[in-house]
FIBA-338402 format. One record per residue: x, y, z of N, C-alpha, C in turn; residue number from 1; residue in one letter. Coordinates in steps of 0.001 Angstrom, whole numbers. Example, Ala and Ser with C-alpha at 12.3 -4.5 7.8 and 13.67 -1.06 7.14 Angstrom:
FIBA-338402
REC/13190/-5690/7800/12300/-4500/7800/13200/-3300/7800/1/A
REC/12850/-2250/7080/13670/-1060/7140/12900/30/7870/2/S
//
This chain:
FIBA-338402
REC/-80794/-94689/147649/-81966/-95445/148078/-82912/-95576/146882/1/X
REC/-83420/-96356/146705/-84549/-97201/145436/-85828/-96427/145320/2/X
REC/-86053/-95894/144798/-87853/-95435/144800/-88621/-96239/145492/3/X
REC/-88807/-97170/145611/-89855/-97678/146703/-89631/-98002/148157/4/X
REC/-88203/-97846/148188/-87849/-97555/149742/-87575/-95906/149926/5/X
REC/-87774/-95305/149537/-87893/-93969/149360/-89327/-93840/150057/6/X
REC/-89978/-93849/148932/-91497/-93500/149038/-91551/-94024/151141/7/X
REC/-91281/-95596/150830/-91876/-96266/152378/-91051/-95403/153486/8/X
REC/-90139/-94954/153301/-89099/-94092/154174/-89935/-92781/154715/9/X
REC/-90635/-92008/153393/-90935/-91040/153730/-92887/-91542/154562/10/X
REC/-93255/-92215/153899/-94209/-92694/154714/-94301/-93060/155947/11/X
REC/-93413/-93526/156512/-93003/-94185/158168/-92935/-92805/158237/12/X
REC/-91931/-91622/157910/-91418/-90462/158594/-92713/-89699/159083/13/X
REC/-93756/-89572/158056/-94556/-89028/158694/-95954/-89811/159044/14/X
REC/-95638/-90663/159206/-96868/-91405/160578/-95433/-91325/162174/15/X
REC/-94714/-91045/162164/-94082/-90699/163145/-93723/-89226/163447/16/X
REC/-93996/-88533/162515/-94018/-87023/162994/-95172/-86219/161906/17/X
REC/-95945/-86594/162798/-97194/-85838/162173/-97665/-84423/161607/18/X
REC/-96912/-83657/163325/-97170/-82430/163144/-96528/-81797/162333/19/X
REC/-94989/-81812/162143/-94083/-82025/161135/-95003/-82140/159572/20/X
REC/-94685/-83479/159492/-95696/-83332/158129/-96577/-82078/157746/21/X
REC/-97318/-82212/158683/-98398/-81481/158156/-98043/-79991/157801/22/X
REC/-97308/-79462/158662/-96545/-78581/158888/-96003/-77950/157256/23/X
REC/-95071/-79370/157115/-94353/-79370/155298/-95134/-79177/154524/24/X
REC/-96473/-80062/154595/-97106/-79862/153891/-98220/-78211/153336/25/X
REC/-98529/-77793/154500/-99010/-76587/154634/-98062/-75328/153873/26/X
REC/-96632/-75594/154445/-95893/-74685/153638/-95634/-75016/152019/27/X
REC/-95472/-76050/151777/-96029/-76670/150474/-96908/-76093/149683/28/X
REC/-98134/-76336/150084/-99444/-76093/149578/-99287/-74450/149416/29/X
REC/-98917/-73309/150058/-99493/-72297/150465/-98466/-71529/149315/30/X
REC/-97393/-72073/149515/-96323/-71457/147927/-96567/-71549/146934/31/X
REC/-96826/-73130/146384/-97783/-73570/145126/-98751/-72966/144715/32/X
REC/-99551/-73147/145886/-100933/-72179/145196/-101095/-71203/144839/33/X
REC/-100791/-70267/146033/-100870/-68738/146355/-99893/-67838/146302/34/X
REC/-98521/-68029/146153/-96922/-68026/146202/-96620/-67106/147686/35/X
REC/-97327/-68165/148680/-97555/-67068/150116/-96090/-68461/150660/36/X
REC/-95436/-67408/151458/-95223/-67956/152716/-95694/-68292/154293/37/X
REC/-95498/-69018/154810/-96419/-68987/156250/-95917/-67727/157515/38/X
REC/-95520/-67253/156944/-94741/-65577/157694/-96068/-65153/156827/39/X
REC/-96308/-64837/155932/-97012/-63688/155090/-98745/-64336/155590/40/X
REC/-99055/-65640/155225/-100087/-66059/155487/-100749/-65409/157222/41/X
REC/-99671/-65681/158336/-99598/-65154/159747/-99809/-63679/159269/42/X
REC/-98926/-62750/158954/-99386/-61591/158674/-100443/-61184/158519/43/X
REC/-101296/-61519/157245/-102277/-61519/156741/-103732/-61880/158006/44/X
REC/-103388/-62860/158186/-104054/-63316/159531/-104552/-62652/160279/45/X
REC/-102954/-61884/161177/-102928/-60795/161992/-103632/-59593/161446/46/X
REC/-103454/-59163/160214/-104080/-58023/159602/-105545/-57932/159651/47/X
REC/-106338/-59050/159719/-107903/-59339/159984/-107939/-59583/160956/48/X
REC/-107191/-59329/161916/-107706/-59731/163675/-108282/-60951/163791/49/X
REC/-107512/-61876/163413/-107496/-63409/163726/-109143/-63548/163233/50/X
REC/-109742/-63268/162278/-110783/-63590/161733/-110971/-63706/160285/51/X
REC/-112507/-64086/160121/-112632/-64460/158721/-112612/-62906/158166/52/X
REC/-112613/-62302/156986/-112321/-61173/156677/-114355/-60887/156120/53/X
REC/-114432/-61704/155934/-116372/-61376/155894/-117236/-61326/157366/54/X
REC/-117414/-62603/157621/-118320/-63040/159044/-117594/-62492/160333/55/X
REC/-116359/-62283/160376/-115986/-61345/161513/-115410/-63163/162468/56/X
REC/-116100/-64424/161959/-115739/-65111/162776/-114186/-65378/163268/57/X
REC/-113663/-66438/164105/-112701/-66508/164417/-112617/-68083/163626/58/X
REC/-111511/-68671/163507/-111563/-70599/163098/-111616/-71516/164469/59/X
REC/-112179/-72176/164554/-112625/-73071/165078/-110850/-73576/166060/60/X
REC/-110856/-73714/166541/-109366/-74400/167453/-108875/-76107/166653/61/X
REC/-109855/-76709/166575/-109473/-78047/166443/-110523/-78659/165431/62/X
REC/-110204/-79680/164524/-111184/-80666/163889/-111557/-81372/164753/63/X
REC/-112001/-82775/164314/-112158/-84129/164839/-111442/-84921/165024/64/X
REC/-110454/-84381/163928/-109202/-85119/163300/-108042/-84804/164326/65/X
REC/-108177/-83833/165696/-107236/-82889/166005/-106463/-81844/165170/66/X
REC/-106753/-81852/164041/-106091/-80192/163225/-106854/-79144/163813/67/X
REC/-105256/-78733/163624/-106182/-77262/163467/-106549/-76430/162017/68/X
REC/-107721/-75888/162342/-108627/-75298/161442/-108285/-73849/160964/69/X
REC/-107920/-73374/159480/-107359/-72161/159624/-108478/-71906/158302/70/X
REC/-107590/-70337/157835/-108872/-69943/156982/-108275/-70006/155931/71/X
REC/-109260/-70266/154940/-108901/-70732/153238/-108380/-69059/153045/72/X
REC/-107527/-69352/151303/-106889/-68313/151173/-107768/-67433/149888/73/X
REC/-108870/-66630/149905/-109473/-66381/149268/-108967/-65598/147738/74/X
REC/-109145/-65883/146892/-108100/-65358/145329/-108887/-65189/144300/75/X
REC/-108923/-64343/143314/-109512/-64135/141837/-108759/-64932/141730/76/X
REC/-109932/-65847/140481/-109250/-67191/140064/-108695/-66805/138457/77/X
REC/-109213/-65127/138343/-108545/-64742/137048/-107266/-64560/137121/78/X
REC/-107278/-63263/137858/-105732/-62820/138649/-105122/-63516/138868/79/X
REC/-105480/-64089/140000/-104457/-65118/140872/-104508/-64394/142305/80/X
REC/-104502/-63014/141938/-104469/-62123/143424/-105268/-62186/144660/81/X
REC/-104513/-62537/145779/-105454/-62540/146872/-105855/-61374/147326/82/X
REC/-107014/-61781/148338/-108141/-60841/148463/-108301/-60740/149930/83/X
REC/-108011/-61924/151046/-108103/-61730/152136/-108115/-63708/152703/84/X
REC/-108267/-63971/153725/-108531/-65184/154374/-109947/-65275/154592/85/X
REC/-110698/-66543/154053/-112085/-66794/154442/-112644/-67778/155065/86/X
REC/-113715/-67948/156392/-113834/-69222/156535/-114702/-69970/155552/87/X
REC/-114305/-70876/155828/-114784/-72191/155075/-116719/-72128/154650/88/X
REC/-117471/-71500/155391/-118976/-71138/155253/-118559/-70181/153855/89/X
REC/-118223/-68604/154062/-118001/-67817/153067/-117157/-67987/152183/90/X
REC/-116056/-69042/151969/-115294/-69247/150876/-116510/-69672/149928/91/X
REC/-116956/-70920/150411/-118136/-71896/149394/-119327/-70948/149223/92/X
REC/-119802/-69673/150206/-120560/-69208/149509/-120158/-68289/148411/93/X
REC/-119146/-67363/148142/-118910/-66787/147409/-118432/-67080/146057/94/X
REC/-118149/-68707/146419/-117651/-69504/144973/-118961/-70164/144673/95/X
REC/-119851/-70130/145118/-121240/-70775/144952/-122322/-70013/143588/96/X
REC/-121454/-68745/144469/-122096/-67452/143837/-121309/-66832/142505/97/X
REC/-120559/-67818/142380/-119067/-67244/141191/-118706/-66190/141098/98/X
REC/-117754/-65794/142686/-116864/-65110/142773/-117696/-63565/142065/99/X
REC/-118729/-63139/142144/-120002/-62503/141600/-120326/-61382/142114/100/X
REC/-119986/-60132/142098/-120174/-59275/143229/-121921/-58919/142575/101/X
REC/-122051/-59015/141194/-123500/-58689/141471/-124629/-59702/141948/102/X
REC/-124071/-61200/141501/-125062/-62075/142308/-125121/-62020/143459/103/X
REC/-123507/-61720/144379/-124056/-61484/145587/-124816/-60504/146231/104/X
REC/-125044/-59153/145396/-126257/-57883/145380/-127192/-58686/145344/105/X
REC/-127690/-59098/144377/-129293/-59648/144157/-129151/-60366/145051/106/X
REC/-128607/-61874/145556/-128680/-62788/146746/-128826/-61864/148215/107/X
REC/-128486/-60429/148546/-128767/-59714/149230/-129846/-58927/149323/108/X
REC/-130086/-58890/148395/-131430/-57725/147636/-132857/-58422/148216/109/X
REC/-132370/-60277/147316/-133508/-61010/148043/-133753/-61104/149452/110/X
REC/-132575/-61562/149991/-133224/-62027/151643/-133034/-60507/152444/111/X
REC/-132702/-59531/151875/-133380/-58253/152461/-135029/-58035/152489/112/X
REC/-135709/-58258/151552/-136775/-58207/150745/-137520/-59246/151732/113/X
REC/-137163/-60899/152068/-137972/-61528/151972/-138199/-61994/153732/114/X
REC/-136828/-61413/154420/-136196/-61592/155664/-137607/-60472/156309/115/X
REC/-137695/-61091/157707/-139110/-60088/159055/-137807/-59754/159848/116/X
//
C-alpha cells in the first residue's frame, strides 16, 4: 500500500475505533516517555489509592471530550526517574515552581505566614 493510502487507511481506522486509538496511543506515549507499561502505570495507580499522590484527590471520570481523565506521570526531568502520578493542578504547580523543593518551602513558608 502507497504512503498516502496508508496514512488515509490509518486515519478512517481510527475515526472508527476511537477507543482503540486512543488506547494505542496511551500505550505509545507512556513507553516513550516514561518506559512504563499500562500494567505498571495501573500498579502505580493502585499503589496511591486511585489518587493524586499530593492533593489526595481522585481524577475526574470524564472530559468534555468524553475521555477519561488520568494522572500525569510525575518525573525528574534530570533523572528521568519517576516519582509518583499527579493531577493536573499539582503537576503545573510543581513545574511552575521548577521541580524546587526549596521554592516550594518558601511558597509554603509564605501562605503559612500570610493565610487567617
Amino acid at each position: 500500500m502507497c504512503a498516502p493510502c496508508m496514512a488515509e487507511y490509518r486515519k478512517s481506522w481510527r475515526l472508527k475505533h476511537p477507543e482503540k486509538a486512543a488506547e494505542a496511543k496511551r500505550k505509545h506515549n507512556l513507553k516513550k516517555n516514561y518506559g512504563l507499561t499500562i500494567s505498571e502505570y495501573d500498579a502505580l495507580f493502585a499503589r496511591q489509592g486511585y489518587k493524586c499522590a499530593i492533593c489526595d484527590r481522585k481524577p475526574e471520570t470524564r472530559t468534555r471530550q468524553g475521555r477519561k481523565l488520568r494522572l500525569a506521570v510525575d518525573h525528574c526531568h534530570e533523572t528521568g526517574q519517576i516519582r509518583g502520578l499527579l493531577c493536573a493542578d499539582c503537576n503545573r504547580a510543581i513545574g511552575q515552581l521548577g521541580d524546587s523543593a526549596e521554592r516550594i518551602e518558601k511558597a509554603l513558608a509564605y501562605l503559612s505566614k500570610t493565610t487567617t
